[in-house]
Backbone as a ProteinNet text record, in pm:
[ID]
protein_1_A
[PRIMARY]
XXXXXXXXXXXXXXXXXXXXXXXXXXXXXXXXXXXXXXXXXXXXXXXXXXXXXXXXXXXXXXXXXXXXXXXXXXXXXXXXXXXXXXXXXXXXXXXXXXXXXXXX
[TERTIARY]
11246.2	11239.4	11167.7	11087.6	11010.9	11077.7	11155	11261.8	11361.5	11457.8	11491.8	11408.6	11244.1	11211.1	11173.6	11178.4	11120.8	11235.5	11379.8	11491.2	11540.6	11444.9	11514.8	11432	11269.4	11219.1	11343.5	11412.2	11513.7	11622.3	11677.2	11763.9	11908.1	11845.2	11971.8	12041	11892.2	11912.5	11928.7	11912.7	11871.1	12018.7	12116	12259	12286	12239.4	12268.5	12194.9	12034.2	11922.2	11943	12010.5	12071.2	12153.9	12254.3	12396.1	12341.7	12209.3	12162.5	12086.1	12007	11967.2	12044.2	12154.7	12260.6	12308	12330	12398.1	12268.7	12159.7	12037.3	12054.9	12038.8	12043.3	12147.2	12271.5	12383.8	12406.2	12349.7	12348.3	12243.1	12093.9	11988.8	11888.9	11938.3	11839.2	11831.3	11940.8	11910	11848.1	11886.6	11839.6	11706.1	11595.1	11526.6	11397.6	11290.3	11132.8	11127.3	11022.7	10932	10873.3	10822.1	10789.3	10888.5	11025.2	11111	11170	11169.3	11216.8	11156.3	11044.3	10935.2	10938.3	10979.5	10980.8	11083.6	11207	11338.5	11326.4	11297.6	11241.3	11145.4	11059	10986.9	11026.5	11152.1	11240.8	11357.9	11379.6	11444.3	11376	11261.2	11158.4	11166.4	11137.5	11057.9	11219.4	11347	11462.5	11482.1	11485.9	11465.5	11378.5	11265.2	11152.7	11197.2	11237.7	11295.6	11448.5	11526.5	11625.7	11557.2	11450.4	11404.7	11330.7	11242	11161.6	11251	11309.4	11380.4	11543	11580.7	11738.1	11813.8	11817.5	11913.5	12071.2	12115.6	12255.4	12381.7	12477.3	12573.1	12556.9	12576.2	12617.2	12486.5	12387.2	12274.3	12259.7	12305.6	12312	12422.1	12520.3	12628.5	12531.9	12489.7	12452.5	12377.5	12273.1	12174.9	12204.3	12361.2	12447.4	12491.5	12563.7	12598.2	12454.4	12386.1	12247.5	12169.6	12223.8	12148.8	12256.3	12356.3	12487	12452.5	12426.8	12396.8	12255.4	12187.8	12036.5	12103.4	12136.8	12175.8	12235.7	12349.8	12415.3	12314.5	12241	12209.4	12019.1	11987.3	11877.8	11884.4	12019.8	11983.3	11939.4	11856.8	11751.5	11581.6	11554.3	11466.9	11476.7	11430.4	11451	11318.2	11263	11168.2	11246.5	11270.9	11339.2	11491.6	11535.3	11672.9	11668.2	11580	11552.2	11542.2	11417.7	11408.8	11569.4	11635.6	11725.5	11832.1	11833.7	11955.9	11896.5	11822.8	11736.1	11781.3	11757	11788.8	11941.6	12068.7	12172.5	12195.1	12173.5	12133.5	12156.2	12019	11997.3	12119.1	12139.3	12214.5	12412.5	12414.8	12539.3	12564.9	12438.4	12420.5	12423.2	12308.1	12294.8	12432.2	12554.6	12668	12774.9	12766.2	12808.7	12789	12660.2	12674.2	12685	12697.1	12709.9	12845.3	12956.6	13056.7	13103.6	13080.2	13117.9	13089.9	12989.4	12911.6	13048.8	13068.8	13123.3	13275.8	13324.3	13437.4	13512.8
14949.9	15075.2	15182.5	15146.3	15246.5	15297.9	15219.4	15294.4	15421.5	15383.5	15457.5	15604	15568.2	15670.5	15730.2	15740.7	15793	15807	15772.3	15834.3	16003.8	15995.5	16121.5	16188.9	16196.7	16270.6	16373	16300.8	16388.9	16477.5	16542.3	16584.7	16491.1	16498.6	16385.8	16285.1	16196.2	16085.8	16093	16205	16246.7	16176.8	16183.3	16176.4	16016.7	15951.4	15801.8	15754.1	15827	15727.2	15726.6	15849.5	15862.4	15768.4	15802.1	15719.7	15534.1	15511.3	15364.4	15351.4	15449.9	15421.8	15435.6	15530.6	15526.2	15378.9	15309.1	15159.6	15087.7	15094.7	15001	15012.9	15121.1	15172.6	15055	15073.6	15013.9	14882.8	14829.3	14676.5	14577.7	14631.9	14582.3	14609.3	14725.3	14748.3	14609	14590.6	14492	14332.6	14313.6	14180.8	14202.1	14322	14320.2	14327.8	14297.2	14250.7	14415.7	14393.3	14529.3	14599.1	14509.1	14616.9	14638.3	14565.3	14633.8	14744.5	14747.3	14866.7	15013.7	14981.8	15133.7	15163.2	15074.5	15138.7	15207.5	15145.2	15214.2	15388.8	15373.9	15467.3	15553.6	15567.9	15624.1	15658.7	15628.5	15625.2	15737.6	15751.2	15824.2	15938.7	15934.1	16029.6	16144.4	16068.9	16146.7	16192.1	16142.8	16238.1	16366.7	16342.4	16449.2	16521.4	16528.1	16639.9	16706.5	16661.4	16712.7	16759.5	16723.2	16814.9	16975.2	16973.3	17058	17147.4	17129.3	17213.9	17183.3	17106.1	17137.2	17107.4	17099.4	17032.5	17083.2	17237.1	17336.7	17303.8	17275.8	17275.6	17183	17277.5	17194.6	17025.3	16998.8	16888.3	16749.8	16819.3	16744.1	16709.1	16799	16826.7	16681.8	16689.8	16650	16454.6	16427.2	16295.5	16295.1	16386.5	16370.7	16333	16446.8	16403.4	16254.4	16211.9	16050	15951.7	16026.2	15898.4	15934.4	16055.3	16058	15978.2	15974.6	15956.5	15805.7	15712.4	15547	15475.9	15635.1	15605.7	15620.8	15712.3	15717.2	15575.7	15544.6	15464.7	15286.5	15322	15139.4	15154.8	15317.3	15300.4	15284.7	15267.9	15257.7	15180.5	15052.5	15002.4	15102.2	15154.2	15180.8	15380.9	15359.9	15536.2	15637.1	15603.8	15661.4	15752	15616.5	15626.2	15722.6	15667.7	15759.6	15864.6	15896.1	16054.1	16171.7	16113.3	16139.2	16181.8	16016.4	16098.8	16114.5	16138.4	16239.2	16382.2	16426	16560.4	16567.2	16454.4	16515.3	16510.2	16455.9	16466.2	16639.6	16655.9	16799.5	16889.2	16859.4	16974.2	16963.7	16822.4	16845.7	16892.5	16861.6	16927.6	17060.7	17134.7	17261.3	17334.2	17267.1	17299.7	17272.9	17201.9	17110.2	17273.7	17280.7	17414.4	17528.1	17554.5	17674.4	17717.8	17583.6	17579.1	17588	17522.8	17509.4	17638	17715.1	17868.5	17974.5	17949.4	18041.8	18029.1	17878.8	17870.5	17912.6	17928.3	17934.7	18043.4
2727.4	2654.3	2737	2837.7	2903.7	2998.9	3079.5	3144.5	3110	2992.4	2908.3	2849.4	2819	2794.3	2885.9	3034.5	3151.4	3181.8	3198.5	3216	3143.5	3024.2	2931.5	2999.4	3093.6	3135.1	3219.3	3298.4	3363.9	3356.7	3384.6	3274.2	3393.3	3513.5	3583.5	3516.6	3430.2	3365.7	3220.6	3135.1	2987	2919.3	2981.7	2893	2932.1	2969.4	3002.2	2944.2	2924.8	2904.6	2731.8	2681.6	2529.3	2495.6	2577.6	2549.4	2540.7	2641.5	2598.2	2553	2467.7	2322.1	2230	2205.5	2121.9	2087.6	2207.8	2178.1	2137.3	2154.9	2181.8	1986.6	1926.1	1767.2	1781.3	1751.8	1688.9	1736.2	1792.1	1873.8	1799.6	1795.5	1802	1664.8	1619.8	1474.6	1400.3	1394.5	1248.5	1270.5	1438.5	1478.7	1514.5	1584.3	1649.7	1521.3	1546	1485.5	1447.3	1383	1360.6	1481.4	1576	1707.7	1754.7	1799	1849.3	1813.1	1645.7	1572	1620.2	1574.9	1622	1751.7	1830	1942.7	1985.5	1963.5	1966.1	1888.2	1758.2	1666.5	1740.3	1817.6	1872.3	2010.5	2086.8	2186.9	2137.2	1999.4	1947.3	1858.6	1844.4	1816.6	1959	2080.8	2182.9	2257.5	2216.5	2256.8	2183.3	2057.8	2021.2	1991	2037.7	2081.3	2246	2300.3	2441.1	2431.4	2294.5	2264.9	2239	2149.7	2108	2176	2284.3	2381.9	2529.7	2543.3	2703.8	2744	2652.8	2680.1	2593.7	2623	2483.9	2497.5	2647.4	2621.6	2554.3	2519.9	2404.4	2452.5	2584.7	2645.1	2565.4	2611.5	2556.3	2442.8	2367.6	2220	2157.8	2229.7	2209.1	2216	2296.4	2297.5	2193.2	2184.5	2068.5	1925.4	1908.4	1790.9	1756	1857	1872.3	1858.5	1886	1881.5	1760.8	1683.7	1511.2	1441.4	1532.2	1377.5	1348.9	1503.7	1521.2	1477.5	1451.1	1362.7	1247.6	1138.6	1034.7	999.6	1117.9	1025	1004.1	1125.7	1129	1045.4	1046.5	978	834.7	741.8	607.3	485.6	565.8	492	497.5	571.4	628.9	511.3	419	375.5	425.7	496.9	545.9	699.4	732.5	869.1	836.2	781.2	753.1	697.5	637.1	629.7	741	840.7	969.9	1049.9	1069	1122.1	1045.1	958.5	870	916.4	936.2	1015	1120.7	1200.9	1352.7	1322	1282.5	1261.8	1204.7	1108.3	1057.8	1171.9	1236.3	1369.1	1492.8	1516.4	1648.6	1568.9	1450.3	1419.2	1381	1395.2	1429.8	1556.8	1633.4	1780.3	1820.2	1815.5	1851.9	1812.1	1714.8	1615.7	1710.8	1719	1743.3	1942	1965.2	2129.4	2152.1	2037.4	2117.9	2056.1	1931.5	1892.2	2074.1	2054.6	2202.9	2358.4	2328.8	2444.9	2458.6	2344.5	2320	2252.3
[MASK]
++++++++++++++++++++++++++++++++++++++++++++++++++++++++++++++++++++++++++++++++++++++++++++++++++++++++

């Protein structure tokens, strides 16, 4: 997981290090312990805080979307958690919205 989260430091690495937390969500939620959970969860916390202060473009956006939609779907035992990212889903199908209006 630390790799991954030192990958999003980059923006070289930001769309890979998503795209394998995206799968890490939809693979691993339901088999993995409670620490594995939070950490993933907190791997997906600290992407989207760097959607938010450094990684405005559609492109970025666009992973961020795919990696709320694979929280939503595999967080819905968890209503604490799925609230959360039903939010970041919210935001990046906006940011997603209004990037590809801009671009187009």
């Amino acid at each position: 997981m630390e790799a991954i989260v030192s990958e999003m430091g980059k923006k070289a690495t930001f769309l890979k290090a998503t795209n394998s937390l995206a799968a890490m969500v939809e693979s691993g939620w339901d088999c993995g312990d409670a620490a594995g959970r939070d950490a993933i969860f907190n791997a997906c916390k600290r992407c989207f805080s760097l959607l938010r202060s450094r990684y405005s473009a559609v492109g970025f956006w666009r992973a961020g979307k795919a990696l709320a939609e694979a929280c939503v779907a595999a967080m819905h035992t968890d209503p604490k958690r799925l609230a959360t990212a039903k939010e970041w889903l919210s935001l990046a199908v906006i940011e997603v919205t209004n990037g590809d209006a801009a671009s187009g």
